[in-house]
C-alpha positions in Angstrom: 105.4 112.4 222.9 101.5 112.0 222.2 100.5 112.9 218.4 97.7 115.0 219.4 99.2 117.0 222.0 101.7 118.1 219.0 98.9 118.9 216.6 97.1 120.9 219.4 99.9 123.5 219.7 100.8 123.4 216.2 97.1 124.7 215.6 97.6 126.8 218.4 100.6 128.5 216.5 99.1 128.9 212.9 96.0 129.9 215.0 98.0 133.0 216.2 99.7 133.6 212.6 96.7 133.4 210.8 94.4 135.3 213.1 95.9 138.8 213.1 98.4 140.4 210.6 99.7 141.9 213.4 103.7 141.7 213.0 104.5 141.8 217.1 102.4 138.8 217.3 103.8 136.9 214.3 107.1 137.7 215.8 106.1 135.9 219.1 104.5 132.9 217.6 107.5 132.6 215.3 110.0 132.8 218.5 108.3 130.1 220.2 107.5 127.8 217.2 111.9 128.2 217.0 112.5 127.5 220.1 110.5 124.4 219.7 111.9 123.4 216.9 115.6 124.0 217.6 114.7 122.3 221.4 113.1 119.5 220.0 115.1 118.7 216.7 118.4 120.4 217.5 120.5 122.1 214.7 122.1 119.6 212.8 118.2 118.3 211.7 117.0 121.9 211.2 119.3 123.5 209.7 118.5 122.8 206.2 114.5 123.5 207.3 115.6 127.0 208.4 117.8 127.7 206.0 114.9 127.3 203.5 112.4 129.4 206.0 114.9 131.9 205.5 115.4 131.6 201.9 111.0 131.9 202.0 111.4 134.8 203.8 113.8 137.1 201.9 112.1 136.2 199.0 108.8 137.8 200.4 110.6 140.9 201.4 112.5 141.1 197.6 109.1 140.7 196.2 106.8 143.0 198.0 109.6 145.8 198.2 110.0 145.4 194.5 107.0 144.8 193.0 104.7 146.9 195.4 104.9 150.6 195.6 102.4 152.0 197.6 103.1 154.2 200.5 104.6 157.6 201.4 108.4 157.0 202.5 110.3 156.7 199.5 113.5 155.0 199.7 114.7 155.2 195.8 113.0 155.7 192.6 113.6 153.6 189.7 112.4 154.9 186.3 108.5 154.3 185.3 109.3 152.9 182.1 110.8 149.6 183.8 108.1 147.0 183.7 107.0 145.9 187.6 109.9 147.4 188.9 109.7 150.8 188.2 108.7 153.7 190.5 109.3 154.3 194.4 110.6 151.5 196.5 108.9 152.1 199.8 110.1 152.2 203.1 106.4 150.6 203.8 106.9 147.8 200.8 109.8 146.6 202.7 108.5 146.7 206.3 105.1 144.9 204.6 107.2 142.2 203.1 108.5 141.2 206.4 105.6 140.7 207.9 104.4 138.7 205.4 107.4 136.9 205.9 107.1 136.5 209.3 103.6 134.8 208.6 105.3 132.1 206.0 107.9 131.4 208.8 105.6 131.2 211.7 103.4 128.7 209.7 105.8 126.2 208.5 107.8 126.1 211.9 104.6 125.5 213.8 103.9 122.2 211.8 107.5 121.3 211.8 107.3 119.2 214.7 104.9 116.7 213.4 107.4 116.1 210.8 110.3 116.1 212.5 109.5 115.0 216.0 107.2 112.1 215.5 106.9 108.8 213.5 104.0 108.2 210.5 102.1 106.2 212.7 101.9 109.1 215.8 100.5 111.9 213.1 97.6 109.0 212.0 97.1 108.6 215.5 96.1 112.3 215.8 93.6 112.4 213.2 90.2 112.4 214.3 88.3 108.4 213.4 86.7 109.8 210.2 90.2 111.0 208.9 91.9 107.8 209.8 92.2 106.1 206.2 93.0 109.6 204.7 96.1 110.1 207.7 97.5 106.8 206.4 97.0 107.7 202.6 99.0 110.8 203.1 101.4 109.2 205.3 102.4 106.1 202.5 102.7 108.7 200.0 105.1 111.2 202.2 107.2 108.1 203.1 107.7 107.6 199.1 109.3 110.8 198.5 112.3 109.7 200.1 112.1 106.5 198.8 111.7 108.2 194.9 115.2 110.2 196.1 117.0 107.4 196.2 115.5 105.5 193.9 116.6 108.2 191.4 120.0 108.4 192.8 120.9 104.5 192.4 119.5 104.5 189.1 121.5 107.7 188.0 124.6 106.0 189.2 124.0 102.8 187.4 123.7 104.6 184.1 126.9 106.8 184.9 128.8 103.4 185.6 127.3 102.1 181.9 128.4 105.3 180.6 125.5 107.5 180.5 126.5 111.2 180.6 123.7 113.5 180.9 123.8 115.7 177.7 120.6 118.4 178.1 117.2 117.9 179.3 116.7 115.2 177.0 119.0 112.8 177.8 117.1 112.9 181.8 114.4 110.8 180.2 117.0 107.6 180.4 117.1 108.1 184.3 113.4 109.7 185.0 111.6 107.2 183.5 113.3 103.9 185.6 113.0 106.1 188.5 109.2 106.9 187.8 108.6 103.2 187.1 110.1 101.4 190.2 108.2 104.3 192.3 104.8 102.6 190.3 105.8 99.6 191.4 106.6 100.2 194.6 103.5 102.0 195.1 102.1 98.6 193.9 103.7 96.7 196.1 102.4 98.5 199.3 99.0 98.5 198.1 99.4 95.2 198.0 100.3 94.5 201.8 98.3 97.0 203.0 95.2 94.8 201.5 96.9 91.7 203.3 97.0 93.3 206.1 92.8 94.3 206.0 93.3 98.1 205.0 90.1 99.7 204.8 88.2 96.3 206.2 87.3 97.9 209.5 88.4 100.6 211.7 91.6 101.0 212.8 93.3 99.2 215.5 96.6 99.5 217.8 99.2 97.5 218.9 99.1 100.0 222.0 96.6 103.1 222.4 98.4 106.5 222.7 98.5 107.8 226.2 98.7 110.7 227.2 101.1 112.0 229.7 101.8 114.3 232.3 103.5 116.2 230.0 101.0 116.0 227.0 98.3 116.9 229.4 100.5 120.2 230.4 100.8 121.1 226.3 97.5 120.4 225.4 96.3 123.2 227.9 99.0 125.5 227.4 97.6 125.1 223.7 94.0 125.4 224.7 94.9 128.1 226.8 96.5 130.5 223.9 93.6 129.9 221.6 91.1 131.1 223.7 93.1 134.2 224.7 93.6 134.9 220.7 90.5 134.3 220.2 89.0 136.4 223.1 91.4 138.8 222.7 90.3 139.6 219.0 86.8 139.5 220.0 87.9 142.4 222.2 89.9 144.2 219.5 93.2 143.3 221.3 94.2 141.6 218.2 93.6 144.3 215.4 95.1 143.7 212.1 98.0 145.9 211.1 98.0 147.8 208.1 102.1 149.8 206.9 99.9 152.0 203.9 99.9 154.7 203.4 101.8 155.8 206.7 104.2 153.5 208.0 103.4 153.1 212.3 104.4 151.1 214.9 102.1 147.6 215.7 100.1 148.2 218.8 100.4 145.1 221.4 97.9 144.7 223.9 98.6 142.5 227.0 96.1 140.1 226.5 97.3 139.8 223.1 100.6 138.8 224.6 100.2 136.6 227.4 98.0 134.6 224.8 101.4 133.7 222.7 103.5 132.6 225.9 102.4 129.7 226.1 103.4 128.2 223.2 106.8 129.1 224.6 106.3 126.3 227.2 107.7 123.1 224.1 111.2 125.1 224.1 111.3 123.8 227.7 109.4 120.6 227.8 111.2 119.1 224.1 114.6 119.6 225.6 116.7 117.1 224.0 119.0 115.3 226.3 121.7 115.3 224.0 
């Protein structure tokens, strides 16, 4: 799997999230950037990712509905004295919400792949030359998060075994601060090979170039493909934003609009795991 046919059709998906607040289209983007996802990954190493992308969206619906109440179809009324909270819940707050939620979904699924589907290296790979030294940056630093995890964790249990208890907020510093140290110094220590090894001497060099293959080829034009329909198909006003206030209506979908999302449908069939 070639880096930079992944980034092409996960630009391709915020592309169509990001160009139109358009909830049908959202919708569509979000189906395929699942279906991607759950073809590419499977279940077992999504299902925390979702669950959160789920969490993130019911906590744009709760906060819209509740804290926004514009529109016509009242649902309830809570009294006006009640700070934020008070007045008419909307039937248009709570439609809004989800749309918005929709957005938050689509986005994060459509650069899940390049997380979850390929190594450090492959998303360096991706970037443009100019961007090459900033790709690796990011990558050493994501690759430290884990290692800060369970850096924390051994340390926590060492104390536990010596006979730390944690007693409030205060008592953390006995574990943070190791933790926060041996991440220093392992930060140290890769700054340190990476100068052995000539980081930042010269450009960047391969053991063996990314190719691209039949496959890549046939993603990066379905991706080419729907961002010039989304694009031409705004430019035509076939991509209107949508708007719930102050009368709640249906989103309009024009065909162009549609056949510009399908295909970013085409990973749920090409990332097929063969488990």
């Amino acid at each position: 799997m070639n880096g930079r046919a992944v980034a092409a059709w996960s630009a391709a998906c915020l592309l169509g999230v990001l160009l139109t607040t358009n909830p049908g289209y959202r919708a569509l983007v979000l189906a395929a950037a699942l279906g991607a996802v759950l073809a590419g990954a499977g279940w077992r190493r999504t299902r925390r990712l979702l669950i959160g992308v789920a969490l993130a969206v019911l906590s744009a619906v709760v906060l819209n509905f509740a804290f926004s109440h514009l529109g016509a179809d009242a649902l309830f009324a809570l009294p006006d004295g009640w700070v934020l909270i008070g007045g008419p819940w909307t039937l248009e707050a709570l439609v809004f919400g989800l749309a918005s939620g929709l957005a938050v979904a689509g986005a994060v699924l459509a650069v899940a792949p390049l997380s979850l589907l390929l190594e450090p290296h492959q998303v360096v790979d991706a970037l443009p030359g100019p961007l090459a030294r900033t790709g690796a940056a990011v990558a050493a630093s994501l690759n430290l998060v884990p290692g800060l995890a369970r850096s924390f964790t051994a340390i926590s249990e060492a104390q536990r075994m010596r006979g730390w208890r944690p007693r409030g907020p205060a008592s953390w510093a006995e574990v943070v601060v190791p933790a926060v140290l041996t991440a220093i110094e392992d930060s140290i220590q890769l700054a340190e090979a990476m100068e052995a090894r000539g980081f930042g001497s010269g450009p960047r060099t391969r053991y063996s170039p990314p190719t691209l293959t039949q496959t890549d080829l046939l993603l990066l034009g379905a991706a080419g493909l729907s961002a010039v329909l989304l694009v031409l198909a705004r430019v035509l006003g076939q991509a209107a934003d949508w708007y719930p206030y102050p009368f709640l209506r249906p989103p309009a979908l024009a065909p162009l609009g549609v056949a510009a999302c399908l295909p970013l449908f085409l990973p749920a069939w090409l990332w097929r795991s063969p488990r």
